[in-house]
C-alpha positions in Angstrom: 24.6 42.6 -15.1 27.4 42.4 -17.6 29.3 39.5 -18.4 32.7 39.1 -20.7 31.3 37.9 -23.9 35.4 36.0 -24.3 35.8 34.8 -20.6 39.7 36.2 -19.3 39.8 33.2 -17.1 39.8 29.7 -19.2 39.6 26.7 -16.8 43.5 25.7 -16.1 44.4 22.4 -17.7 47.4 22.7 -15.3 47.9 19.3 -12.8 46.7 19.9 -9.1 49.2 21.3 -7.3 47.4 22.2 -3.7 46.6 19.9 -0.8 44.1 16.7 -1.6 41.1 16.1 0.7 41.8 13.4 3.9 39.5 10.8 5.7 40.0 13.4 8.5 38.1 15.6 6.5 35.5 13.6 5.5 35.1 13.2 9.1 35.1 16.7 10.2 32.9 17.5 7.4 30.3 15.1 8.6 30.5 16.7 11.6 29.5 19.9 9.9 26.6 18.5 7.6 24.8 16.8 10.7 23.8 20.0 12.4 22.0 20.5 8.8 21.1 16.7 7.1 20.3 13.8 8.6 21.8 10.4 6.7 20.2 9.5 4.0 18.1 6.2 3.4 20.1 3.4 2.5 17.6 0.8 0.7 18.9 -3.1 -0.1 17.0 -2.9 -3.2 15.6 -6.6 -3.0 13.7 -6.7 -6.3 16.5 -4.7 -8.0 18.8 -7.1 -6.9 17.0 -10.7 -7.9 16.4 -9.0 -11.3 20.1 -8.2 -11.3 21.6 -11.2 -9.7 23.5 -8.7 -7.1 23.0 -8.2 -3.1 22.2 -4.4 -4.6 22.4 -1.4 -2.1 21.3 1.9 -3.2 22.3 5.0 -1.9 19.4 7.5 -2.0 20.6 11.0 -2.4 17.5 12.0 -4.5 16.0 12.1 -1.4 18.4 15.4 0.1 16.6 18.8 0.5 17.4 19.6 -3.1 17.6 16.2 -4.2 21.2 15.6 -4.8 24.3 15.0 -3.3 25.8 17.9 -3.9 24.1 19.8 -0.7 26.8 17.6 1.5 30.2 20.1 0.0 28.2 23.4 -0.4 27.6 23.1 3.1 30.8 21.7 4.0 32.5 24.4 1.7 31.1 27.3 3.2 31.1 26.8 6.5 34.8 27.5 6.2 34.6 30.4 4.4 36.2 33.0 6.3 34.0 36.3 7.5 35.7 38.2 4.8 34.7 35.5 2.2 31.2 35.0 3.3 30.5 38.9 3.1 31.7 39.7 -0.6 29.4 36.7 -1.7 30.4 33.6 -3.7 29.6 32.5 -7.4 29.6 29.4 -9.0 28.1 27.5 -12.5 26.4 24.8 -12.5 23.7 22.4 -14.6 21.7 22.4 -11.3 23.0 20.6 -8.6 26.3 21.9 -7.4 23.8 25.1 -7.9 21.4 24.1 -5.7 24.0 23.3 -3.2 25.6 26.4 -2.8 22.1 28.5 -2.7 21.1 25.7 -0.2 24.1 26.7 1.4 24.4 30.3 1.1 20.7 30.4 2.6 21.3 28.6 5.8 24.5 30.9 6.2 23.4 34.1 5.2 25.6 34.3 2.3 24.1 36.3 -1.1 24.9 33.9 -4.0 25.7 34.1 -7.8 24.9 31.1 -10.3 25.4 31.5 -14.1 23.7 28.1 -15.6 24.1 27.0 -19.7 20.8 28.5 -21.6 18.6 26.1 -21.9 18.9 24.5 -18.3 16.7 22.0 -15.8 13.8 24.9 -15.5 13.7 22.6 -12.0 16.8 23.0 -10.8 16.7 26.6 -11.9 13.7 27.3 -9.9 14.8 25.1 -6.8 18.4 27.7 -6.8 16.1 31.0 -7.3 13.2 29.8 -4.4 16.3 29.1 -2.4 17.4 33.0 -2.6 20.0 32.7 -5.4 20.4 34.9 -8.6 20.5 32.8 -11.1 21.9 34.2 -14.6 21.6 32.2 -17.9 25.0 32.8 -19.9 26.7 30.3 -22.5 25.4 27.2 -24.4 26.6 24.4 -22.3 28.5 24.3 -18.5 31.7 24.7 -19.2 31.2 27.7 -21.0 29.2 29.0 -17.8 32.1 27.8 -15.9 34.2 30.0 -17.3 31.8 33.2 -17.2 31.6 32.5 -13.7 34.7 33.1 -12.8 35.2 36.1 -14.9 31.7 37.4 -13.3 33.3 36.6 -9.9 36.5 38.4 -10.2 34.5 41.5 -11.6 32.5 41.8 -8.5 35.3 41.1 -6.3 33.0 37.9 -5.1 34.4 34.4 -3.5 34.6 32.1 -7.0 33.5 28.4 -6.0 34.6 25.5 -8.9 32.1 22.5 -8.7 35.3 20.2 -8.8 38.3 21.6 -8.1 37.5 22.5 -4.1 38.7 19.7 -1.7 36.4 21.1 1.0 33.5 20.5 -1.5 34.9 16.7 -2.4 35.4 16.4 1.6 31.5 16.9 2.1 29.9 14.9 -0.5 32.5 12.0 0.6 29.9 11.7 3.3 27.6 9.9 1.3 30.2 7.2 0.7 30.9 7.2 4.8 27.2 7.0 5.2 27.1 3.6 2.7 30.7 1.9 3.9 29.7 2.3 7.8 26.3 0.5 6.7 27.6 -2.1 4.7 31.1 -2.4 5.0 31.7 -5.1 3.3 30.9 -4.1 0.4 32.8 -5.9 -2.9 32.2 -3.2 -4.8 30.4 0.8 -5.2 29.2 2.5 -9.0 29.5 6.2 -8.7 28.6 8.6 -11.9 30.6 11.1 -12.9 30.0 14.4 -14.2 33.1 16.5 -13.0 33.8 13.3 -10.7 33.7 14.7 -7.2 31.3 12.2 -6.1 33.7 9.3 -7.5 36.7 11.5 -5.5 34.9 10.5 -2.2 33.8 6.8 -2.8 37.6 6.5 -4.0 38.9 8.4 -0.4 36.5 6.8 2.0 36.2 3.3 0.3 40.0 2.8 0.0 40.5 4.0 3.3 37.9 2.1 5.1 37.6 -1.2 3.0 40.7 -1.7 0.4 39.6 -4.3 -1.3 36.7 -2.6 -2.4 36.2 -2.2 -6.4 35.3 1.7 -7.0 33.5 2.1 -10.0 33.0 5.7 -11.9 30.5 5.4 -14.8 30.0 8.5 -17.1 27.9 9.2 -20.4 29.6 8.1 -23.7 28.0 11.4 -25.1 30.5 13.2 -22.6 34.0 11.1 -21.8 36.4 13.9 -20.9 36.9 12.0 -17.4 37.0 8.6 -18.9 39.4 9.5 -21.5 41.7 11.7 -19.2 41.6 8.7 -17.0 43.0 6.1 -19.8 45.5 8.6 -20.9 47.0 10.0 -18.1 46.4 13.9 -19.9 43.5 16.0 -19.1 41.0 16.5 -21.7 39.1 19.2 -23.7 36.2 18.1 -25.7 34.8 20.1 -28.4 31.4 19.0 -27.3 29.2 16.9 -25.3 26.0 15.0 -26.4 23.7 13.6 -23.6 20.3 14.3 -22.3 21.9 14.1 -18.8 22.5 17.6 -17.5 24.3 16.4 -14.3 27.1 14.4 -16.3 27.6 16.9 -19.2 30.4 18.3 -19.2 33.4 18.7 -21.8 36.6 18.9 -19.3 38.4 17.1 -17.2 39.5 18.9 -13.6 42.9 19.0 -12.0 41.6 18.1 -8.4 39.7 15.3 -9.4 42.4 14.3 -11.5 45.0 13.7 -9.3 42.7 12.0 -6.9 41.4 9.6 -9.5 44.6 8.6 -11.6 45.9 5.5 -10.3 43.3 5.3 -7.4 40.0 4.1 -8.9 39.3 0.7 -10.4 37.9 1.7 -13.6 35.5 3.7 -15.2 33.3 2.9 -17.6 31.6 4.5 -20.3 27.3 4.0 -21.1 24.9 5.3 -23.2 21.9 7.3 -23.1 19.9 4.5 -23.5 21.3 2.4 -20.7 20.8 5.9 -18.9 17.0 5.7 -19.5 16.3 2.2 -19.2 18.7 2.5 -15.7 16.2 5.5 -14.5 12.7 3.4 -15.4 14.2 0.2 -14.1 14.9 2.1 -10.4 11.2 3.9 -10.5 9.7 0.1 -11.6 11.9 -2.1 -8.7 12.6 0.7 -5.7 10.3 3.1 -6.5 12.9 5.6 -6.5 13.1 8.4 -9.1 16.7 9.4 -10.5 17.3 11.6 -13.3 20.0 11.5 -16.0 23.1 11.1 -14.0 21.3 9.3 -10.9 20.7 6.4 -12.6 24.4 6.3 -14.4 25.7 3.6 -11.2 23.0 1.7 -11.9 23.6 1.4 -15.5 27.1 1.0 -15.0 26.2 -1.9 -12.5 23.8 -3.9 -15.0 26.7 -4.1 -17.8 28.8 -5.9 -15.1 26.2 -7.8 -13.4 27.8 -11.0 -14.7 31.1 -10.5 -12.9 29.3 -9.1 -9.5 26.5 -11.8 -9.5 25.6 -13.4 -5.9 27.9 -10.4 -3.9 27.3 -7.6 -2.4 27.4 -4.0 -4.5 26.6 -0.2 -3.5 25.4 2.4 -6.3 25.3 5.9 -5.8 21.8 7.3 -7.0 22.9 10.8 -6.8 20.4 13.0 -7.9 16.6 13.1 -8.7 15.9 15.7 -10.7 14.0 14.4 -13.6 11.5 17.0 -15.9 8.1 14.9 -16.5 9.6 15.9 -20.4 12.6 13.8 -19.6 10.8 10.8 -18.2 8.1 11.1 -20.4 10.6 10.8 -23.1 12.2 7.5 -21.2 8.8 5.9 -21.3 8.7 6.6 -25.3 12.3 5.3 -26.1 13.0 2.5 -23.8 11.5 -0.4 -21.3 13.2 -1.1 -18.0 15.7 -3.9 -18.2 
């Protein structure tokens, strides 16, 4: 299958212009997911908490069919795909999860789906997209280069092209998680989401501010891969020559319109930490919930223990969005670092 060596289609830098995600559609996508999900568990993490100081609640969306949160907007998405849309086939890029979401998806819909994927990728979440019926091609060294393959690849098979960010059905579904977590506990004083190309962080920022406005919503992303963090503190999406971070599910060099204009001016703050707090955050879940998160699962709770000082004694919710961890990753967390 041939694919444009110089992709015609660069990702737009350009500010969103289309409509933005509602609580209305949060709602209606819920309504959508439930015929295929049930809620996930919702765990106050006891011994997580006393070793934190924090009434901690954690959000287990490791524990989804593919184990992410990304199934929630693949099935959201396309479900509303028109006939037309659903019969030419849809393509997308991912690191893994967004991925696994739309051959989750395409699966239960009958839909044949396309993912181009970095070289090098989660031979997991590769496997988990081809057992789910997906072609799966390896093009370009990191996602964003994949991204833009993907939409090339896409246009030259006349197939439906679906962004992991930029798709406000998409953001709609995985705001369920957040619904999920507010109706549980709502209120909450605060809610650590990570962010990779920050849809997640989109739908704690549209349900949480909706349902509980004084809620603190907190993005956390790898230092190793700041485009959102530093298109947030500038006000001017970002291109970064590169990323550096172990976690696939955060890695990613731009910053997207959607999410952009959801973000700017909406969300608290969002914070920047390191591989090693990543690590430590993924051993110190497996040791206190028994919970396993990969990379960018355990970025909330990482974000969380930096500002455990200012949250000590009330009530906070983290995101654990994915658990995707090789046995070389965690063997290699068990090497480098101790739980905190």
């Amino acid at each position: 299958m041939e694919i444009d060596e110089q992709p015609r289609h660069a990702e737009s830098s350009q500010i969103w212009t289309g409509e933005l995600p509602t609580l209305g559609d949060v709602f209606r996508a819920r309504k959508v997911i439930s015929r295929h999900l049930a809620p996930t568990p919702l765990l106050r993490a006891e011994k997580l908490g006393a070793r934190l100081g924090v009434t901690t609640y954690v959000k287990c969306e490791n524990l989804q069919p593919i184990g992410a949160f990304k199934v929630r907007g693949g099935l959201y998405l396309m479900s509303r795909l028109s006939e037309a849309e659903r019969a030419r086939g849809v393509v997308g890029a991912s690191t893994g999860n967004h991925g696994q979401s739309v051959a989750y998806a395409a699966r239960a819909l009958g839909i044949a789906a396309t993912i181009l994927v970095p070289e090098g990728a989660n031979p997991l979440k590769v496997a988990s997209m081809e057992r789910l019926g997906a072609t799966v091609i390896a093009h370009g060294l990191d996602f964003d280069a994949s991204l833009d393959a993907a939409r090339d690849y896409a246009e030259q098979h006349g197939a439906h092209f679906i962004h992991s960010a930029n798709e406000p059905d998409l953001i709609a579904g995985v705001a369920t998680a957040s619904l999920e977590l507010l109706e549980a506990v709502p209120d909450l004083d605060a809610i650590f989401v990570p962010i990779g190309g920050g849809s997640g962080l989109c739908g704690a920022c549209l349900v949480g501010k909706a349902l509980n406005p004084g809620i603190k919503v907190i993005g956390v992303q790898s230092e190793g891969a700041p485009a959102v963090y530093e298109s947030w503190r500038d006000r001017e999406l970002k291109t970064l020559d590169r990323v550096d971070t172990f976690a696939e599910g955060v890695a990613t060099r731009k910053a997207f319109a959607l999410p952009s204009a959801m973000l700017w001016g909406v969300v608290d703050e969002i914070m920047l930490v390191s591989d090693s707090d990543l690590r430590r955050g993924i051993l110190t879940l497996l040791e206190t919930t028994n919970m396993l998160a990969e990379g960018a699962g355990a970025a909330a709770l990482a974000g969380l223990y930096q500002r455990r000082h200012e949250f000590a004694g009330r009530k906070v919710g983290i995101m654990l969005s994915g658990g995707n961890l090789t046995l070389e990753s965690l063997h290699e967390a068990l090497i480098k670092e101790r739980a905190w």
